[in-house]
C-alpha positions as CSV (number, residue, x, y, z in Angstrom):
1,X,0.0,0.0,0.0
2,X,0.6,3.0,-0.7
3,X,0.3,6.7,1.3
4,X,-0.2,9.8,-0.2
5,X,0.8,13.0,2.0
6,X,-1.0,16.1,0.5
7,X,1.4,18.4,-0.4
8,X,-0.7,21.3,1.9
9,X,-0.3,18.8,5.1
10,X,2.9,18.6,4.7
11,X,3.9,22.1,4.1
12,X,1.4,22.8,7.0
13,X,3.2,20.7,9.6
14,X,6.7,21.9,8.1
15,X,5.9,25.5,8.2
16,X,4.5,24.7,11.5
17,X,7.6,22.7,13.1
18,X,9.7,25.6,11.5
19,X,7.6,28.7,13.1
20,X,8.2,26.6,16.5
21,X,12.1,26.1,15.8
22,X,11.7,30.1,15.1
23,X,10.1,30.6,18.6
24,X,12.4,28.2,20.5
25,X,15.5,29.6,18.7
26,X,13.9,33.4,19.7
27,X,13.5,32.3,23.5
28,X,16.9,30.7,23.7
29,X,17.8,34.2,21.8
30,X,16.6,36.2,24.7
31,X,17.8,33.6,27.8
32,X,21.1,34.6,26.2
33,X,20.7,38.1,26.4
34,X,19.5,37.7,29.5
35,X,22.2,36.1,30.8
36,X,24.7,38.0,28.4
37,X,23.0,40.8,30.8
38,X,23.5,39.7,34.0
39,X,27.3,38.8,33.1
40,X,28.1,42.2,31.7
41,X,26.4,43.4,35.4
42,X,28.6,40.5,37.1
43,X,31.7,42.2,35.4
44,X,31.4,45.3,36.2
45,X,31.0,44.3,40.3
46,X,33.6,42.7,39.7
47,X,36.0,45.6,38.2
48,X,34.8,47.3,40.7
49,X,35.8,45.5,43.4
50,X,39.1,44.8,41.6
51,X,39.9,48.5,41.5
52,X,38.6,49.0,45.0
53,X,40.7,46.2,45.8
54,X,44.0,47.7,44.2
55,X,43.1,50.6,46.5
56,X,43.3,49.0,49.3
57,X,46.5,47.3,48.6
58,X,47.9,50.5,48.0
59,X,47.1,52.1,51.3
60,X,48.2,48.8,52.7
61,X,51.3,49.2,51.3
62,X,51.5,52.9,52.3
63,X,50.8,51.9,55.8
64,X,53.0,49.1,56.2
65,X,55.9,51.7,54.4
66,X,55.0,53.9,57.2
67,X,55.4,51.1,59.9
68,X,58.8,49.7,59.1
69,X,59.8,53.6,58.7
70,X,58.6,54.4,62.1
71,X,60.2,51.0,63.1
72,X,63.1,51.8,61.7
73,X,63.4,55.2,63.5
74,X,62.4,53.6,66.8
75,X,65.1,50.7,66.4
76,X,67.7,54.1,65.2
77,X,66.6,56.1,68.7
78,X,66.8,52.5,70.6
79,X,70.7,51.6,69.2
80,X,71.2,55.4,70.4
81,X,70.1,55.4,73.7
82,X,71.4,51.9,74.4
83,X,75.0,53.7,73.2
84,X,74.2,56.6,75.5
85,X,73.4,54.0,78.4
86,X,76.6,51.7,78.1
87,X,78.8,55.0,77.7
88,X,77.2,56.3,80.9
89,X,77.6,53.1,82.3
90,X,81.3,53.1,81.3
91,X,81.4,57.0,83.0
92,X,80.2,55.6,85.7
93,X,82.0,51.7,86.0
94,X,85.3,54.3,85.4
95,X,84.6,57.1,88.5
96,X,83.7,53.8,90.5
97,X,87.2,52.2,90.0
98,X,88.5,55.5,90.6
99,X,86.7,56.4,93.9
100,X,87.6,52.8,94.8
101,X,91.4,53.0,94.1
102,X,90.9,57.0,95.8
103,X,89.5,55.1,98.7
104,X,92.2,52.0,98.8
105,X,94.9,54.9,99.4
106,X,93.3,56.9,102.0
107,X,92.5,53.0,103.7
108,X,96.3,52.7,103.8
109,X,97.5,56.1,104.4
110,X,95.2,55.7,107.5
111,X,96.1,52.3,108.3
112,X,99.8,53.4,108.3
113,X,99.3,56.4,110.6
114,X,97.2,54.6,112.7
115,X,100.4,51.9,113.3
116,X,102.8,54.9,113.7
117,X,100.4,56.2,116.4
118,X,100.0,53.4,118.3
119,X,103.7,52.4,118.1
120,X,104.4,56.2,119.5
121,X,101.3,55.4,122.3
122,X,103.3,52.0,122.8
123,X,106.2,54.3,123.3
124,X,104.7,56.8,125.6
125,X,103.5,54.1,127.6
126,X,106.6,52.2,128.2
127,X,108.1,56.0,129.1
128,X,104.9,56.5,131.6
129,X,105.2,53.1,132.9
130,X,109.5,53.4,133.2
131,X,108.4,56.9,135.3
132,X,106.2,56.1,137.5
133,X,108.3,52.7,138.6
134,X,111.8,55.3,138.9
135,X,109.0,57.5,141.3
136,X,107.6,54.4,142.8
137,X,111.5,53.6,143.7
138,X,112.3,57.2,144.4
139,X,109.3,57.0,147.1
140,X,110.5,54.1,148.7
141,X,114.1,55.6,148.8
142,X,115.5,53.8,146.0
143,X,114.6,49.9,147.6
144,X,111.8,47.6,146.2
145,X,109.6,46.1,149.2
């Protein structure tokens, strides 16, 4: 057997399928643009917060200049004053030695007079002591009891 498609069906259905291909291919047209849209909207946030992000880095690095300036300048003043404190500590270790050695002397020039003294008290004693036994003797008319 045989079938016979009119010729009008057939165009009908094809015209038909192609008009729906047309508004299929239309819709998928416009998602695109759509979404073509909302990436171009997506982009620009994103630039944005790229060049807001290249700010920040900036002022970061600004900042963090600034820091390891000021630390620098603190460590400077620190290595300065630490000099300042050993030389005044070596001032200071030196007039020490000095007032020691000062005091070292005057120890000895003291100890010295004080042995010269007492050997002239030694002295004076042995006279005193010599005197009053020659008057002791002289009382008793020159004869020890």
């Amino acid at each position: 057997m045989f079938y016979c498609i009119s010729v009008p069906d057939d165009l009908n259905s094809r015209v038909e399928r192609l008009e729906e291909g047309e508004r299929r291919a239309w819709a998928a047209i416009e998602a695109l643009a759509d979404k073509q849209e909302r990436l171009d909207d997506v982009l620009v946030v994103l630039a944005e917060a790229q060049v807001e992000t290249e700010k920040r880095f900036r002022e970061t690095d600004a900042r963090i200049d600034k820091l390891v300036s000021a630390v620098g300048e603190a460590d400077a003043r620190s290595r300065e004053t630490d000099a300042q404190w050993r030389e005044r500590f070596r001032e200071a270790d030196a007039r020490s030695r000095e007032a020691d050695a000062q005091l070292r002397e005057r120890f000895r020039e003291t100890d010295a007079q004080l042995r010269e003294r007492s050997r002239e008290i030694d002295e004076r004693i042995d006279k005193l002591v010599s005197a009053i036994g020659e008057l002791i003797r002289a009382r008793n008319g020159g004869t020890q009891k």
